[in-house]
C-alpha positions in Angstrom: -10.3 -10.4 1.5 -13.1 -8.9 3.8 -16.3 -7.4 2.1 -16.3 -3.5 1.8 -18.7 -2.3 3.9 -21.3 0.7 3.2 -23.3 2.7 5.1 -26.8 4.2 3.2 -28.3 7.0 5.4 -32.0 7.8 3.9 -35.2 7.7 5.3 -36.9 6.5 2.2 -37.3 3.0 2.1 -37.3 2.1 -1.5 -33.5 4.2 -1.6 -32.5 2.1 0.8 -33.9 -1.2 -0.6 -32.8 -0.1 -4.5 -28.9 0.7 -3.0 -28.7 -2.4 -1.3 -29.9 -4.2 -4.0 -27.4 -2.4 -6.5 -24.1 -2.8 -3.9 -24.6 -6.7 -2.7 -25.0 -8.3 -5.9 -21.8 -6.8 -6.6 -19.8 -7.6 -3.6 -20.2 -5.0 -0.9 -21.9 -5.2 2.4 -24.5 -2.7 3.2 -26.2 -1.5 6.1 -28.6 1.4 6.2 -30.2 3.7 8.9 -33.5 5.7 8.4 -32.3 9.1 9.7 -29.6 11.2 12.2 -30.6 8.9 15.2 -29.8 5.5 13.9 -27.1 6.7 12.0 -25.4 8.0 15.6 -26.6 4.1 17.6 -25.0 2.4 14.7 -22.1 0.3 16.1 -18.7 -0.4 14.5 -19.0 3.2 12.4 -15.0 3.3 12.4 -15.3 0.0 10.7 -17.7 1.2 7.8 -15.6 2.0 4.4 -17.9 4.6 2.7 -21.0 6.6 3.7 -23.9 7.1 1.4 -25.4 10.6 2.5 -28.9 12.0 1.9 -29.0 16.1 2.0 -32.2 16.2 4.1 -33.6 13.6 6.4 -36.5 13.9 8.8 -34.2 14.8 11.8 -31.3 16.2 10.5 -29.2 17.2 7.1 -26.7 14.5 5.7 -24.5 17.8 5.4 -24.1 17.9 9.1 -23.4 14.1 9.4 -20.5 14.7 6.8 -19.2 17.3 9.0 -19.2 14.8 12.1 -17.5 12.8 10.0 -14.8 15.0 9.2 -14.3 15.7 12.9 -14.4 11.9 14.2 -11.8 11.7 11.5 -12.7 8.1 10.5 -10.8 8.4 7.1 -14.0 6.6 5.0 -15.3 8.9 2.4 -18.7 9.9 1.8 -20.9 10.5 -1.3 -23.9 13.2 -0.6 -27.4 12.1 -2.4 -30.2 14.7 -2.9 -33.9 14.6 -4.5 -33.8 18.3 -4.9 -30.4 19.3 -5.8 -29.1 23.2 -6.4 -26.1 24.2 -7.1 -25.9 25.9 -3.8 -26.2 22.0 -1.9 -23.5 21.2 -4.2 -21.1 23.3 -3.8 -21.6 23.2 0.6 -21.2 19.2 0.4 -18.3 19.5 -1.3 -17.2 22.1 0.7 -17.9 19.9 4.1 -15.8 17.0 2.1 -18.4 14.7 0.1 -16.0 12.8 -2.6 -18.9 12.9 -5.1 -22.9 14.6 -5.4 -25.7 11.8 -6.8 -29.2 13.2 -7.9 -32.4 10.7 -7.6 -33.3 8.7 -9.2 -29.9 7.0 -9.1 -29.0 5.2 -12.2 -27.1 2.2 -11.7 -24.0 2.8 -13.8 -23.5 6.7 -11.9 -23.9 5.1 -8.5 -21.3 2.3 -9.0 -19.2 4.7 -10.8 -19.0 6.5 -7.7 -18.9 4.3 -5.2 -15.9 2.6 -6.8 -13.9 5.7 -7.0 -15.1 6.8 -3.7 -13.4 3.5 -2.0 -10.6 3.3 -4.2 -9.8 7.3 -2.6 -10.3 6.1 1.0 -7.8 3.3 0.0 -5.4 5.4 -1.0 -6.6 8.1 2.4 -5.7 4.7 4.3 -2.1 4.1 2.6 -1.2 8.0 2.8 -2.2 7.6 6.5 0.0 4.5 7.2 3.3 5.9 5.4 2.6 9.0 7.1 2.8 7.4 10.5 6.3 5.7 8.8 7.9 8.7 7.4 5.8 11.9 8.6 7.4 14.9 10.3 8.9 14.3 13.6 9.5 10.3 12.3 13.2 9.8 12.0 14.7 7.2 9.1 16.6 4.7 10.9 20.6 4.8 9.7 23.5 6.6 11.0 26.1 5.1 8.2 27.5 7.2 6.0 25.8 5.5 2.9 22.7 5.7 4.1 22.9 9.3 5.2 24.0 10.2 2.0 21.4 8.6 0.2 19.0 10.5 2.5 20.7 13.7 2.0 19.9 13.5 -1.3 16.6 12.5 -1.1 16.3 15.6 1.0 17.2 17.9 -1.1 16.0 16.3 -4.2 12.4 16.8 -2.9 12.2 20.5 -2.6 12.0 20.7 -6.4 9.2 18.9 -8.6 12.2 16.8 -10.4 12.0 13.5 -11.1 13.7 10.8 -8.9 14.6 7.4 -9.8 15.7 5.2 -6.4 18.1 2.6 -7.4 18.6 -0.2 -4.9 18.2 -4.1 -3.9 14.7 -5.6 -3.2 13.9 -4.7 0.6 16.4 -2.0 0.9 13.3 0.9 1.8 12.9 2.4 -1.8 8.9 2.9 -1.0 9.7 4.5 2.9 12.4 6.9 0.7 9.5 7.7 -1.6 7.2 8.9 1.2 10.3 10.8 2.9 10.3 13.0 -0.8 6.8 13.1 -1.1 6.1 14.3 2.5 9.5 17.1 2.3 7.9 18.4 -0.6 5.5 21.1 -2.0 3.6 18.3 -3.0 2.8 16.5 0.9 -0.9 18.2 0.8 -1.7 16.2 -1.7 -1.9 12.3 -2.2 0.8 9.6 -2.8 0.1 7.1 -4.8 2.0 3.6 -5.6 1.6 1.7 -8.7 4.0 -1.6 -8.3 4.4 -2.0 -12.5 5.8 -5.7 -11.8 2.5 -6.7 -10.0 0.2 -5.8 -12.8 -0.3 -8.0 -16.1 1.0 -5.9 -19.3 -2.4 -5.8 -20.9 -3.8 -4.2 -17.7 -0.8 -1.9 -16.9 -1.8 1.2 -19.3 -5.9 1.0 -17.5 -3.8 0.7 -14.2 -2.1 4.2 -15.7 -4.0 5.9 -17.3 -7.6 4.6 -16.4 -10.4 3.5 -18.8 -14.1 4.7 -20.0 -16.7 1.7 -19.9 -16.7 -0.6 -22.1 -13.2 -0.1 -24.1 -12.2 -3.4 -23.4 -13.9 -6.7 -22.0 -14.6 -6.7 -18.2 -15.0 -2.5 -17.9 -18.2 -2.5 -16.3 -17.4 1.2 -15.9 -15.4 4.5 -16.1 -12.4 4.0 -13.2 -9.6 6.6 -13.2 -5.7 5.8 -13.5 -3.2 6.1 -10.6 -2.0 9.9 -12.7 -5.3 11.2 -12.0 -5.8 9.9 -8.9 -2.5 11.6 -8.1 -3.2 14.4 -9.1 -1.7 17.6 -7.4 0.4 15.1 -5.2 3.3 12.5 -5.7 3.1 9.0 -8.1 5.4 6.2 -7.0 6.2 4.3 -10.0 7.7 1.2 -7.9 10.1 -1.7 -10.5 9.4 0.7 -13.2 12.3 -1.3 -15.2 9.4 -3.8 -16.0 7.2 -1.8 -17.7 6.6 -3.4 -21.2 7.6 -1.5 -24.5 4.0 0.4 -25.2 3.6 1.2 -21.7 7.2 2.7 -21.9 6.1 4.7 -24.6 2.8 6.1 -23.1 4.3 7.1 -20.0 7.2 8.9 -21.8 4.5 10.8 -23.5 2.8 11.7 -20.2 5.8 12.8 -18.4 6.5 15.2 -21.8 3.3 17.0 -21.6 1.7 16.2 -18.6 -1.6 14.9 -20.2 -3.3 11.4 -21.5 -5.9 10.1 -22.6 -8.0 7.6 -20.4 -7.9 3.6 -22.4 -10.9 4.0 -24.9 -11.4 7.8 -24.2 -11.3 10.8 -26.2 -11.2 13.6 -23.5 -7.3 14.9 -23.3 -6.8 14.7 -18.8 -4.1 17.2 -17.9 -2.9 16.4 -14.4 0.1 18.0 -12.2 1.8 15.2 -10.9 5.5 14.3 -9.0 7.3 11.3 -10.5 9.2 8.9 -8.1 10.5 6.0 -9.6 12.2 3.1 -8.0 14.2 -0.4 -9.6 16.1 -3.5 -8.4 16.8 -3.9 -12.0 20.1 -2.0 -13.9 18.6 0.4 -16.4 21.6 1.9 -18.4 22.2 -2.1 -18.7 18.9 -2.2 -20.0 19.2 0.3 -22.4 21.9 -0.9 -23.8 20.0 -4.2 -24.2 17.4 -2.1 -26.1 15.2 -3.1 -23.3 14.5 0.3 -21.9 13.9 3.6 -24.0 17.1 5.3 -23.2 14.6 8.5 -23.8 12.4 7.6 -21.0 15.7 6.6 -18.7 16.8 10.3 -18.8 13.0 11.4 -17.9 12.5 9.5 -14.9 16.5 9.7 -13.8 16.7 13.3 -13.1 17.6 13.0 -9.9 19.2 9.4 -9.3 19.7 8.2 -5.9 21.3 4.9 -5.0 19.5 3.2 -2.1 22.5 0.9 -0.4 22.2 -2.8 0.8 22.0 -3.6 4.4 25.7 -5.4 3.7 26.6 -2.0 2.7 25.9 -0.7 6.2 26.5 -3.1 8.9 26.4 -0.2 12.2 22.9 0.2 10.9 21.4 -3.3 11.6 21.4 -3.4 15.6 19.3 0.2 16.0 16.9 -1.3 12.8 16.1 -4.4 14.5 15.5 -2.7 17.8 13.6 -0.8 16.2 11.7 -3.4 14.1 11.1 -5.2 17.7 9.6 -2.2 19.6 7.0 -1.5 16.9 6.4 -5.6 16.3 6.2 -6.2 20.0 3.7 -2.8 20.5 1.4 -3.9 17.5 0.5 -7.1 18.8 0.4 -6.4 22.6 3.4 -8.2 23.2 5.4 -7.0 26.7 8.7 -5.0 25.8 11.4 -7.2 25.2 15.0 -6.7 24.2 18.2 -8.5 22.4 20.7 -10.5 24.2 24.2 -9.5 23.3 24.6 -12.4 22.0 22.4 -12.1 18.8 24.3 -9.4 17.4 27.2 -11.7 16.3 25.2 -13.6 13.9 23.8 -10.6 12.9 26.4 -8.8 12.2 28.2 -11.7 10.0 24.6 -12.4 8.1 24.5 -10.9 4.6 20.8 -10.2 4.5 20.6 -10.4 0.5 16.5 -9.5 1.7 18.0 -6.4 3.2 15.8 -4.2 5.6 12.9 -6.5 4.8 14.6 -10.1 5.6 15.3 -8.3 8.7 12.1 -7.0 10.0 10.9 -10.6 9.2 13.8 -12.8 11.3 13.1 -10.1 14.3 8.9 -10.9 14.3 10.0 -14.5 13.8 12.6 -14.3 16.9 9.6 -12.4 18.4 7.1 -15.2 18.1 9.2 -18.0 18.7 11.3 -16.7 21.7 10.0 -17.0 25.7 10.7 -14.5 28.2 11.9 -10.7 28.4 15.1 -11.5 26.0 15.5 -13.1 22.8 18.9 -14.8 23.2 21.0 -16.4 20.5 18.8 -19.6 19.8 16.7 -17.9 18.5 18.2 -16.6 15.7 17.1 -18.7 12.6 19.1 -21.4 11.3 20.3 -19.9 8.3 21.7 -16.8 10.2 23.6 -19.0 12.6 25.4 -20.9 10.1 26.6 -17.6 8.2 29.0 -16.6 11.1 32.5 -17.7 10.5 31.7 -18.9 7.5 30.4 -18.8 4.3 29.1 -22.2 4.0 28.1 -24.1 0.6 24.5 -23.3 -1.0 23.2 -27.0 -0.1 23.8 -26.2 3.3 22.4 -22.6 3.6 19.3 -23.7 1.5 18.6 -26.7 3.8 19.0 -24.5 6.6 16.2 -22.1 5.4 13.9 -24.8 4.5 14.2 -26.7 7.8 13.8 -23.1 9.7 10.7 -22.3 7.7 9.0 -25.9 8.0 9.5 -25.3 12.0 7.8 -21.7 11.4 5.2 -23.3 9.4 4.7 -26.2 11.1 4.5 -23.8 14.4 1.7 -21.7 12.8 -0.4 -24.7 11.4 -0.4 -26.9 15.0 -1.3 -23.3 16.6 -4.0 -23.1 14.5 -4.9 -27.0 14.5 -4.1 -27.6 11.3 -6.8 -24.7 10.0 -4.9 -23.6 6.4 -7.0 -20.2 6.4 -5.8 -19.7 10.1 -2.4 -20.8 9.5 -2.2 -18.3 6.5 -3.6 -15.2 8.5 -1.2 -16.1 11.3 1.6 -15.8 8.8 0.6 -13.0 6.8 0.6 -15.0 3.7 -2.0 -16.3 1.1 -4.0 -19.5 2.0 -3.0 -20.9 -1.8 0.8 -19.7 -1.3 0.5 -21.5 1.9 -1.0 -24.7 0.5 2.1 -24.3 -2.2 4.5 -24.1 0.7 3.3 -27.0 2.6 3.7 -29.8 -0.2 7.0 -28.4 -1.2 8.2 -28.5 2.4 6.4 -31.8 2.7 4.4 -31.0 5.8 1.3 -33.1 7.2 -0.3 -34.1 10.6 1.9 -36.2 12.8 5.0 -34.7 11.0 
């Protein structure tokens, strides 16, 4: 993963010295500027992930950089730093859009407290920015079948209330894009929308994931960090494979979702937030209920409004205008000339299950895309596995041999490309280097094979 860069604008040198000292030795790349002029000739600003502010410098005010910022609209937040502060400089930075107000002499712990939270909000600036390009006004949801519609129908009108909303549906069948669509139709869209995938996170780390934590409650918090509810605060949570939340978490979240306020892990302070619950699962939850798996109590709070996202199978008319789709932005993104389908791809298509759904999709159309020459991707080259679907079912042996040998010519394709470079190979692919490491013993790939 790159190296968060930072950007310290003040004209005294021991500021600068002291924040550089502070950010590198814990990971971040830092570049400072002595006043307005050299903080205008710096190159690559768009690139620069927060801006460290001084209020007054010998040509200038840090106030009116902020506000050049604001207008450039380079998304990367900034965090105002005074020797002299009133109340008065307070209250205009935050007015001009600072994230956060430091007073010299900057302590350690304050400054990393808010440069951490700082980034962590132009993350999430970044995400809300991307899934508004996906799902924002004017942005149709691809899928004229009627169990698609309906599902968006209901999403529709589900989102003009603050109810909760549980999305039921397959891996890869566009619960996260639904999410947006509610957040972005509702009274909620000024604010943020924040995802918390409760599968990807380790059960120990889940509730600090939550909830936050205050420094030192447990080993490893170096500092205060706030939860996903605060930083959602006044906008939308996406609680994404929320059936996979372990029993305390359960319970905690319940309690949140009751009366709206928690306690940070190792806090005291009672947080009381205003925040619109999405939920979304591949998993069955009455089943898991039953099973005593899932608190049946917590089931009824997140299922308010339940919305069942169909599979791709489900809606077969809605495949050909998806993978145009797909294939227009895939072909646009990389600078790739227009290219379209023959007929003749819509066949295997068409008879192809997709058990990925929208996702296995989008990823056979960017593979057709790479692997195909000339203006139209004809019918060899759709992958292996599709192929061997039409007409027939086929055992398991065969359909698994057919996705192995298609992925150890994808793979191969990227690692000769990139002569055998793993770390190239990997970015090429969109995977990580030790996943692909993993994937090239198992598929038994090496030079001159």
């Amino acid at each position: 993963m790159a190296l968060r860069r930072i950007l310290v604008v003040d004209d005294e040198e021991n500021i600068g010295r002291s924040l550089r000292m502070i950010l590198e030795r814990e990971g971040y790349q830092v570049n400072t500027a002595r006043n307005v002029a050299e903080f205008r000739t710096f190159p690559d600003r768009s690139r620069i992930d927060l801006f460290l502010f001084d209020m007054r410098l010998p040509d200038g005010s840090g106030i009116d950089l902020l506000r050049e910022l604001q207008t450039a609209d380079n998304g990367a937040p900034a965090v105002m730093i005074s020797g002299h502060a009133t109340i008065a400089d307070a209250v205009e930075a935050t007015r001009a859009g600072a994230f956060d107000f430091l007073e010299k002499p900057l302590g350690r712990d304050r400054v990393m407290v808010a440069v951490r939270n700082a980034l962590e909000q132009g993350t999430l600036r970044q995400e809300n920015r991307r899934l508004k390009e996906a799902v924002g006004p004017g942005t149709k949801m691809i899928g004229s079948s009627q169990a698609f519609q309906r599902a968006l129908e209901q999403a529709t009108m589900a989102a003009r209330s603050d109810a909760r909303v549980l999305l039921a549906g397959e891996s890869g069948t566009g619960k996260e894009l639904l999410a947006a669509h509610i957040h972005h139709s509702s009274p909620f869209a000024a604010g943020p929308f924040v995802k918390v995938n409760c599968a990807a996170i380790p059960g120990d780390l889940i509730e600090s994931e939550l909830f936050g934590h205050e420094k030192g409650s447990f080993t490893g918090a170096t500092g205060l960090r706030r939860g996903k509810f605060e930083l959602a605060d006044g906008g939308t949570l996406f609680l994404d494979e929320v059936g996979d939340l372990h029993a305390n978490s359960q319970a905690k979240l319940l309690r949140v979702l009751q009366e709206g306020e928690f306690q940070r892990v190792g806090g005291e302070q009672t947080i009381r937030v205003s925040v619109r619950v999405v939920s979304a699962t591949n998993r069955d939850l009455p089943a898991l209920v039953a099973q005593g798996k899932f608190r049946e109590d917590l089931y009824y709070r997140v299922s308010v409004v339940p919305i069942r996202v169909p599979a791709l199978r489900e809606r077969p008319q809605d495949i050909r205008p998806m993978a145009e789709y797909f294939l227009e932005d895939f072909c646009a993104r990389n600078g790739f000339r227009r290219r379209s389908f023959d007929p003749a791809v819509w066949e295997s298509f068409e008879a192809f299950k997709w058990p990925g759904n929208a996702r296995e999709l989008r990823n056979a159309v960017e593979r057709m895309a790479i692997l195909s020459h000339g203006d139209t991707i004809d019918a060899g080259s759709v992958p292996l596995e599709l192929r061997m679907q039409r007409g027939e079912t086929g055992s398991k042996s065969s359909v698994q041999e057919a996705r192995e040998s298609a992925e150890r010519h994808h793979v191969l394709r990227a690692l000769e490309d990139a002569a055998w470079n793993v770390s190239g190979a990997a970015r090429a692919l969109g995977m990580e280097r030790t996943n692909l490491h993993k994937r090239i013993r198992a598929l038994g790939l090496s030079r001159g094979k």
